[in-house]
N, C-alpha and C positions, 0 to 999 in steps of 0.2 A: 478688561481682564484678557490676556492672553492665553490662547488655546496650547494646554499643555501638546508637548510631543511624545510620543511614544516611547516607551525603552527601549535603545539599541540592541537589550541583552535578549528581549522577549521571545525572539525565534529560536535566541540558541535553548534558551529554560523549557519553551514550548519542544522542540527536538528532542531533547533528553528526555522529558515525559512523555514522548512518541516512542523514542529507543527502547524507555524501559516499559510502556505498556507490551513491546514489541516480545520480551521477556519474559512476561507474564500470564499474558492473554491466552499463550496455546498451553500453559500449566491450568490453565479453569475450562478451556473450554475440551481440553482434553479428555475430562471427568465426562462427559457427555456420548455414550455408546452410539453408534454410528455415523455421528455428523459433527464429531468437535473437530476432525482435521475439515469435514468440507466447507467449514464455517470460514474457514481462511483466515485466522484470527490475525496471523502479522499483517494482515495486510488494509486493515482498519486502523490502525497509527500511523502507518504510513500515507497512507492516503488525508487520512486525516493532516498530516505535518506537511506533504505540498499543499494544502487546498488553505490551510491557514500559514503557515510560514514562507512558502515561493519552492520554487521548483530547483533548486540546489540545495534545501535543509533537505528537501526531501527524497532529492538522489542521493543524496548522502545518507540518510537515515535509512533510506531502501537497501541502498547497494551496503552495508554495516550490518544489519540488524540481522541476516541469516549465516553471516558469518559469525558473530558473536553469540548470539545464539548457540551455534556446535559447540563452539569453545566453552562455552559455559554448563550447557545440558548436553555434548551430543547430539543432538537433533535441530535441524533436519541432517543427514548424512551427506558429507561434504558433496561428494560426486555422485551422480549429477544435479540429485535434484536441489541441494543446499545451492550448488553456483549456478542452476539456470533459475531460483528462487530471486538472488544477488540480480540478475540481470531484468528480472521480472518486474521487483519492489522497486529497483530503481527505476525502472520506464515509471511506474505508477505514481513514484513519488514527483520523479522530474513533469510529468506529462499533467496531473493534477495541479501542481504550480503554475506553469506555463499557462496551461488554460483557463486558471484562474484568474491570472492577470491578463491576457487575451481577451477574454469575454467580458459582457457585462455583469456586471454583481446582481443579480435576477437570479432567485430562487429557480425558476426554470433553468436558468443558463448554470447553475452550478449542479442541478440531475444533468443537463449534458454535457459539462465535464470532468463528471464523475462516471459516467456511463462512459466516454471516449477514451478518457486514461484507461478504464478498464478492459476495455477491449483491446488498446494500443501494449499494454501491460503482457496481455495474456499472446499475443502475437509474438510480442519480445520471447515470452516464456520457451512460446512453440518452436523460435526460429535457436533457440539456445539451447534448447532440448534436441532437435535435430544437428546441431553442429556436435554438443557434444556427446552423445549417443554414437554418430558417424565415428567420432573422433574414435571412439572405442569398439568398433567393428557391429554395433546395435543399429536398427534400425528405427525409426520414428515416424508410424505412417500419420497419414490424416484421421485415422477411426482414433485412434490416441491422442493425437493432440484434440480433437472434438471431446473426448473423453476426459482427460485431464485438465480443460480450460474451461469446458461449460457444462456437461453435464453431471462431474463427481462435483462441480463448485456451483452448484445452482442453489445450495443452500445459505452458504457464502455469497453468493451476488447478490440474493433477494435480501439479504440480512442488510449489507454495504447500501442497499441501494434506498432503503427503511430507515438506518440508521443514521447513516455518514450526515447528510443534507440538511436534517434538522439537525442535527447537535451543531454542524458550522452556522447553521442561521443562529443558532441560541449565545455560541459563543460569538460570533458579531454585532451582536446585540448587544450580552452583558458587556462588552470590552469595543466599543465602536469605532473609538480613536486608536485602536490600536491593532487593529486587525482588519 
């Protein structure tokens, strides 16, 4: 018996159910009074779509999803923080991929590059937030970006950091050959 091969199509179907969790996720977890924005909810699809599909579904679905988003709800508001978002989910998405295929497939090794994308993610955030803030005569000191990267998202990281790891072990599991 010959070992089937995988669906070519399976990262674009797996994206698109990243995109559109991407769309959804801050309508529910919005409902939640002080911590549904710091839960970071787009940023568990995307994370999720590099660390299972490769690190171009997930630039792609990063750098999309907070654009599309406005267009669709308004929110986030485009400038600045919708397109330092855009350059955020993309480091997350591209950098979760990469490391995923970089590393060993070790449950260890996929908390550290889910912690790595995350930190490389939220650096992108910083250095975008400071260009375009400059851009517009604002400034962007370090109390801020410490502020907006880890400490309003600390509820968000501990969630990402809980969740993300087992569900990709569960889904490499149920689907082996194919992820």
């Amino acid at each position: 018996m010959t070992k089937q091969k995988s669906p070519r199509f399976l990262p674009l179907v797996l994206s698109a159910m990243c995109l559109a969790l991407c769309m959804v996720l801050p309508l529910l977890t919005g409902q939640i009074p002080q911590v549904g924005n710091a839960l970071c909810p787009m940023h568990i699809p995307v994370l999720l779509c590099g660390l299972l599909c490769g690190p171009f579904y997930g630039l792609a679905v990063g750098t999309v999803a907070p654009l599309l988003r406005f267009v669709l709800f308004g929110m986030p508001p485009l400038f600045p923080t919708g397109t330092a978002m855009c350059f955020e989910l993309a480091a997350y998405g591209f950098l979760s991929g990469w490391l995923c295929r970089l590393l060993p497939r070790k449950p260890l090794w996929l908390y550290i590059t889910l912690i790595a994308a995350m930190l490389g993610g939220r650096v992108v955030w910083g250095l975008a937030q400071l260009v375009l803030l400059g851009l517009s005569g604002k400034s962007f000191t370090l109390a801020m970006f410490l502020a907006g990267a880890f400490t309003n998202a600390l509820p968000g990281i501990i969630l990402h950091i809980v969740l993300i790891p087992p569900l990709v072990l569960a889904l490499r599991k149920a689907l082996p050959d194919t992820l």
